[in-house]
N, C-alpha and C positions, 0 to 999 in steps of 0.2 A: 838896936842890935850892935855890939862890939865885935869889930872880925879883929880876931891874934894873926900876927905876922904868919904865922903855920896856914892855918884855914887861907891866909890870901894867896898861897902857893900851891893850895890843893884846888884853887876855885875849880880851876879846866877839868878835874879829874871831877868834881862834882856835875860839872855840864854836861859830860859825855854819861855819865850814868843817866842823869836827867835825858837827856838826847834819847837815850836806851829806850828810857820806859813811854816817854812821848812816840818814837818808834812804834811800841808795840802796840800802843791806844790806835794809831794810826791804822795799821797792821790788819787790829781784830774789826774794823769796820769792811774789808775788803777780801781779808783772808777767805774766808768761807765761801762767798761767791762761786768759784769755781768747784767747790765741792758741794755742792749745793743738789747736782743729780745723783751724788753717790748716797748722799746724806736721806733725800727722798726713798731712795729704795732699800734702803739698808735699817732707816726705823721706822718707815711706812708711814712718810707724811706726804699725802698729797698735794697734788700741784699748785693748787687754788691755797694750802695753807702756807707752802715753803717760804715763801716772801718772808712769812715770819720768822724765820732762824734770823735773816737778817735786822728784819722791821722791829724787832723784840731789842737787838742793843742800841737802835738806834733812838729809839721812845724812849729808853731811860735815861741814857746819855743825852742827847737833848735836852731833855727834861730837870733834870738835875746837876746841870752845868754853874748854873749860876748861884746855885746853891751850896755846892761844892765848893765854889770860890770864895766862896764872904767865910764860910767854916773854917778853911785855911786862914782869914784873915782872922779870925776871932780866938781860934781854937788850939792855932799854933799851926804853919804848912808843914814842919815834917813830919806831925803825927798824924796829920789828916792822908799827907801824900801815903805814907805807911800803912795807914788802914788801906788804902785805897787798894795797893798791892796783895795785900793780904785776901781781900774781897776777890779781884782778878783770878789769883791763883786757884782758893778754891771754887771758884765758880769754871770757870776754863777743866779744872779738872772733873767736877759733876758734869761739865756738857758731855765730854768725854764720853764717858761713862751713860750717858741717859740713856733710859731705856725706852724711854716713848715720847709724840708729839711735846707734850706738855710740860714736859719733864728737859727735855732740851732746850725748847722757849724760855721757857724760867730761868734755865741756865742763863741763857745770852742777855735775857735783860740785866739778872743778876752782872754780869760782865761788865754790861752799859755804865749801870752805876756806878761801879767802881773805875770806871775809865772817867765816866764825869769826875770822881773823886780829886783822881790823879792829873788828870791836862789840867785842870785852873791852879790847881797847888802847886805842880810843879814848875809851869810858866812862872809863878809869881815868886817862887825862890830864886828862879832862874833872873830877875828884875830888881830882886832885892840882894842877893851877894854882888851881883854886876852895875855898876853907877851909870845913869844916865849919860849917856854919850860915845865915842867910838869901842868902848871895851865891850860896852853892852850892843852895840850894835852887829860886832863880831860874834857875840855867844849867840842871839836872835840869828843871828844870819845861819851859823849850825841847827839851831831850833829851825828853822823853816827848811834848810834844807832834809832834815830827815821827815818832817809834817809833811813837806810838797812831794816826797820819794816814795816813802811808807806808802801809801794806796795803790801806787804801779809798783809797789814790790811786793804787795800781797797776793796780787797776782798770781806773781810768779813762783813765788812758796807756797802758796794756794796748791798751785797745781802741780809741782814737784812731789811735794810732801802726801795730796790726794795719791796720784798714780804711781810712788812707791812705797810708805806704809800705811795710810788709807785716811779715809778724811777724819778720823778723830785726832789724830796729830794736828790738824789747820786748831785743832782751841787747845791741846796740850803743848804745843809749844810756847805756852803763856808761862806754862807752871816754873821753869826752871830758870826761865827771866825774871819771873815776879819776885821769886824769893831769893833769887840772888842781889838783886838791888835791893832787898828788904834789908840783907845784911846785910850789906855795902853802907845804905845811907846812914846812919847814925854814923862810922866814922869819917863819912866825909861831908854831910851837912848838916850845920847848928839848926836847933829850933829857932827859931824866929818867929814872934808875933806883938806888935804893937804895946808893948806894959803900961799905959795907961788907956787903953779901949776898954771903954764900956762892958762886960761881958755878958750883959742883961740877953738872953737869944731872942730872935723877935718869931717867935712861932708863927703865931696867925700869917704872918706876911710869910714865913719861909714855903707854909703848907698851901697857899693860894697861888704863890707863882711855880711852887711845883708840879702843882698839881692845875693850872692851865695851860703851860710849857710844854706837857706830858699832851694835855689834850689836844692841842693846837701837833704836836708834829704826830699824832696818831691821825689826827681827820687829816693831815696832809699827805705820809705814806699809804693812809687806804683810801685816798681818794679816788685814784684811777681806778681800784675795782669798783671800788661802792660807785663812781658818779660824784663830779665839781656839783651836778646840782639836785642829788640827790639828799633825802630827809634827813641820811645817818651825817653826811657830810656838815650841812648846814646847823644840823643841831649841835655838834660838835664845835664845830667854830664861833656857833654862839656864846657857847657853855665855857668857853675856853676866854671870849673876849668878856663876860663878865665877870671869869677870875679873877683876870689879868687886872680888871677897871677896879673890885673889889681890893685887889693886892695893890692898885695906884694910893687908893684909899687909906687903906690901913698905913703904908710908910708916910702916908703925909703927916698922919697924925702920930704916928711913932715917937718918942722920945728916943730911940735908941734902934731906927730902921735896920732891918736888912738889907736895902740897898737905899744910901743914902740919895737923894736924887740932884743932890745937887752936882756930884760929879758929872752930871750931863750940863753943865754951863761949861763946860770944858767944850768948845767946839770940834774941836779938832780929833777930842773922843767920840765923842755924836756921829763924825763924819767919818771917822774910821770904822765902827760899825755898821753903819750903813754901807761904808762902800766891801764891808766882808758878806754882807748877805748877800749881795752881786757879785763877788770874788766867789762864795760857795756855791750859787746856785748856778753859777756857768761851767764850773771845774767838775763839781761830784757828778754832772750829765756829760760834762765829755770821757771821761773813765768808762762809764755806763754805758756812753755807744760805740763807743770805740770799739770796748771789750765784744758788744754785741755784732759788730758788722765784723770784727773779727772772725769771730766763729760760727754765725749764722749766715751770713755770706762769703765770706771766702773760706770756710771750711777749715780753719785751726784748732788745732788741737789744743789742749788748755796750757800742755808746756811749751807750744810754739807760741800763744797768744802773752802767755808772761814775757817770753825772750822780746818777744816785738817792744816791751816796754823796756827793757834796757838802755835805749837810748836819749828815751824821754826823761826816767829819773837820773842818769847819769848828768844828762842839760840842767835839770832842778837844781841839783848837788852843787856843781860851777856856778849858776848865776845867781846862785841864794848867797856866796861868796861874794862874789860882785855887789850882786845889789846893797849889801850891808853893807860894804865899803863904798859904795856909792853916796848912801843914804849919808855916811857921816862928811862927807865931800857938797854936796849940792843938796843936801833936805830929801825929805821922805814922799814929800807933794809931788817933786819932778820925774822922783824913780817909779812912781806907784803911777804917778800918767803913763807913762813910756813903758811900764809894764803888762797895764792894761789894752794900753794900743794892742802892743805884740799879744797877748792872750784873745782878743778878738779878730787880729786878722789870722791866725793860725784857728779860731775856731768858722771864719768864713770859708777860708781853702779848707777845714772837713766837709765843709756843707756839700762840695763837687764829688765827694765817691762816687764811685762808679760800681755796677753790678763786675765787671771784669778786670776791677783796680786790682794792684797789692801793692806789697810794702813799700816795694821804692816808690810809687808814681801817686799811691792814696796816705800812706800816712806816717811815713819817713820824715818829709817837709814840713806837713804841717805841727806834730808833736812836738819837733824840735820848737819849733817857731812860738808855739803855746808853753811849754817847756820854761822856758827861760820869762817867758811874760812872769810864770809861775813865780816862777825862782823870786823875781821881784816884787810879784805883788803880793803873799807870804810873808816873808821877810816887812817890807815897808806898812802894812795893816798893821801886825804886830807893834812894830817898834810905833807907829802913832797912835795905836790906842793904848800905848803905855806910857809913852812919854811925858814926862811933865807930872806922872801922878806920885801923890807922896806912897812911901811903903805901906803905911797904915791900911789902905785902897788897892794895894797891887791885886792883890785874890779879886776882890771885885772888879778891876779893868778886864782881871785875866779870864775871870768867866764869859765876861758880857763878851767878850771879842770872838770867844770858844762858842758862846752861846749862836752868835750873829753868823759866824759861818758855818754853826750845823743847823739852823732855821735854814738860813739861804738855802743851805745844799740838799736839804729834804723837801723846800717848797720848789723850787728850781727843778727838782728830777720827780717829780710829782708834774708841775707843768708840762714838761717837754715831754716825759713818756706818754701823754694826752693829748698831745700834739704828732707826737710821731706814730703813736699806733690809730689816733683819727686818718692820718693822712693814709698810712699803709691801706687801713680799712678800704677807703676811697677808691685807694688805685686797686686795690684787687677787684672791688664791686666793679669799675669801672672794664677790668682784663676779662671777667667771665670769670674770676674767682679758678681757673683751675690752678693747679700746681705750680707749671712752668712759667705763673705771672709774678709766683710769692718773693725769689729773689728781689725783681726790681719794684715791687710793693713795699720792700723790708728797706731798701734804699732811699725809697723816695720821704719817707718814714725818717728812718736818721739824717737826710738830707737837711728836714724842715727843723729836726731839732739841734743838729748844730747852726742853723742860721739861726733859729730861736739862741742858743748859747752867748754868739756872738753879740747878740740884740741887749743882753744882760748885761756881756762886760763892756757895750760901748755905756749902756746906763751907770756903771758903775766908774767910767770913764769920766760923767759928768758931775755925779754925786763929789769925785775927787777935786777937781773944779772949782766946784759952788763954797763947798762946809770944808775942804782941809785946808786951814788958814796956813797961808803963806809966812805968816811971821813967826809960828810955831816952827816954821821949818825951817826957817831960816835962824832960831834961837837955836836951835837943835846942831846945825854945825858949826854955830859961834862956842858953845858948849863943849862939843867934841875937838873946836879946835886949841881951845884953852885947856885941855886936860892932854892934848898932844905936847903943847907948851910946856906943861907941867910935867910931866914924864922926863922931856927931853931935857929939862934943868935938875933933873932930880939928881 
């Protein structure tokens, strides 16, 4: 790809669009939440099925992450990222509008997909205008600060936009983002894709890992209804690990794989992936209980319970700053340990709420404290499961990385809600079950799943340890420092 002196002046203006739409993929996994009791009553879907307004974007996104990314690499990222948009808009706009159960579901997975579309595309433009080293560590650092913000700010536009013009706005505020970036991008980002890649598409391998990726985070999101060890469960996870072994299969023998595999002799990509499926499955359950002990115990209301997260994504915002300037100063290994430190011991101090907590004494201190872990360990996943890969590969680092922290974060809050409503059970069995026991049953409940959260990111702590090679990171700011050098003689 040839960038003209023009395109190298427009980069930042291409990133903050990119930022935009990353934002809003962000956004549409959280937005809804809070309107989720208006949404019940309003197109008559019962309680037992609701989960799915959610469960529906997050099955197909998941699922089609990794696919979306190599498409980008094959296909061209900006017309994939563009489809992507276009998919969002009108599907955001049919939720909108549904008229029944079925007909809104469909919607949201429709969403899903298109958001899988768009986060591995547009990471990987975001990887390929910006050169390995401190410029790109600075764009990654805005990339994570809106990724780590986005979920505590859907929140809070969740529940603005629910209780003043009603919860169809939480999915039509897609529609006039979508397609204003739709315009937008063609004049400020080139197509880009590899001119001499193979264009051969590898079907068989594309439809086996989509279609076990898909399996594998549905038996994960209905586990806790169905049962870890129930028939529907296990069968599911079966069905899914011999896609998965079939889809190992077919790329070995591929001349022209969907996912080549040898990018995983890359350790330090192996180890950034692993340590995002510990970053996601300790983060997407702190959001989850947070929000829940918010307004099931201490009684907030849905616009009181967004405000309370103002503090938390404003912390993200600053140390996703930091940390990206950190990373190009001392490596990605040191910021990503010391990030994960702070995001475990701010999820042990949630483990202590209390039935007669609030904000300042239960979760002022600790958000900030997990907050900034955030901020860095966002940022540093990223920038190591990209680093060092040629462009040709970017869509595929960009998915697997996308991919590894929406597994974590769906198996992760699948464990721990199993965890916290076993233990709730317990204690009410334990109180005589009447009423006035269900507060500190609903505690002792989030209690056990933020000390489970924590348990994840000190594992994720170790993963960083063992597999993020030191020398990787330390090439990384001999890199960033040589292109300092170079700047500053230019």
């Amino acid at each position: 790809m040839t960038e003209t002196r023009d395109y190298l002046e427009r980069r930042w203006w291409a990133l903050a669009l990119l930022c935009m739409t990353q934002f809003m993929v962000v956004l549409d996994a959280s937005i809804v939440n809070i309107a989720l009791p208006s949404i019940g009553r309003e197109v008559g879907i019962s309680q037992e099925n609701l989960s799915w307004v959610v469960n529906g974007y997050v099955l197909t996104f998941g699922g089609f992450l990794l696919l979306g990314g190599r498409m980008a690499d094959l296909l061209g990222r900006r017309r994939i990222f563009m489809t992507g948009l276009l998919i969002v808009a009108v599907a955001s706009l049919l939720a909108g509008f549904a008229p029944s159960e079925g007909a809104l579901i469909a919607a949201r997975a429709a969403q899903g997909l298109g958001a899988a579309i768009i986060a591995p595309s547009a990471l990987s433009i975001v990887t390929t205008i910006f050169r390995d080293g401190a410029e790109r560590n600075r764009a990654l650092g805005a990339w994570g600060a809106v990724a780590g913000s986005g979920g505590a700010a859907g929140v809070l536009l969740g529940g603005v936009l629910t209780d003043s013009l009603g919860w169809e706005w939480v999915l039509w505020v897609n529609v006039p983002v979508a397609l204003a970036v739709f315009a937008l991008t063609p004049g400020l980002i080139p197509e880009s894709r590899p001119e001499l890649e193979t264009r051969t598409f590898d079907l068989a391998g594309a439809v086996t890992v989509t279609a076990g990726l898909s399996l594998l985070v549905y038996a994960i999101v209905d586990a806790e209804s169905a049962g870890w060890g129930s028939t529907q469960t296990i069968g599911l996870l079966a069905a899914a690990a011999a896609l998965l072994a079939a889809f190992t299969a077919i790329e070995l023998r591929s001349v022209a794989p969907l996912v080549p595999f040898s990018i995983f002799r890359k350790r330090t990509l192996t180890g950034a992936n692993a340590v995002g499926l510990m970053v996601g499955g300790s983060l997407f359950a702190m959001f989850f209980f947070i929000t829940l002990y918010m307004q099931q115990v201490l009684d907030y209301s849905p616009i009181k319970a967004g405000l309370s997260y103002l503090p938390l994504s404003i912390a993200i915002i600053l140390s996703a700053g930091v940390g990206s300037q950190l990373v190009t100063r001392i490596g990605f290994k040191p910021v990503l340990a010391v990030g994960l430190i702070l995001v475990a011991s701010g999820l042990f101090w949630f483990s202590g709420v209390s039935v007669d907590g609030g904000f300042a004494s239960d979760i002022l201190g600790p958000s900030l404290l997990a907050a900034v872990g955030l901020g860095f360990t966002f940022v540093t996943t990223t920038i190591a499961a990209v680093s060092g890969i040629e462009d040709r590969e970017q869509g595929l680092a960009s998915g697997l990385i996308n991919t590894s922290q929406q597994i974590g974060g769906a198996l992760g809050l699948a464990i721990l809600a199993t965890v916290a409503n076993t233990r709730t059970d317990d204690a009410l069995a334990a109180a005589g079950g009447g009423p006035s026991a269900v507060p500190e049953a609903l505690v002792e409940g989030f209690q056990a799943a933020f000390l489970g959260a924590g348990l994840i990111a000190v594992a994720g702590l170790v993963l960083t340890l063992v597999l993020i090679r030191g020398s990787d990171s330390r090439a990384h700011v001999e890199l960033a420092g040589r292109e300092r050098r170079a700047t500053a003689g230019a």
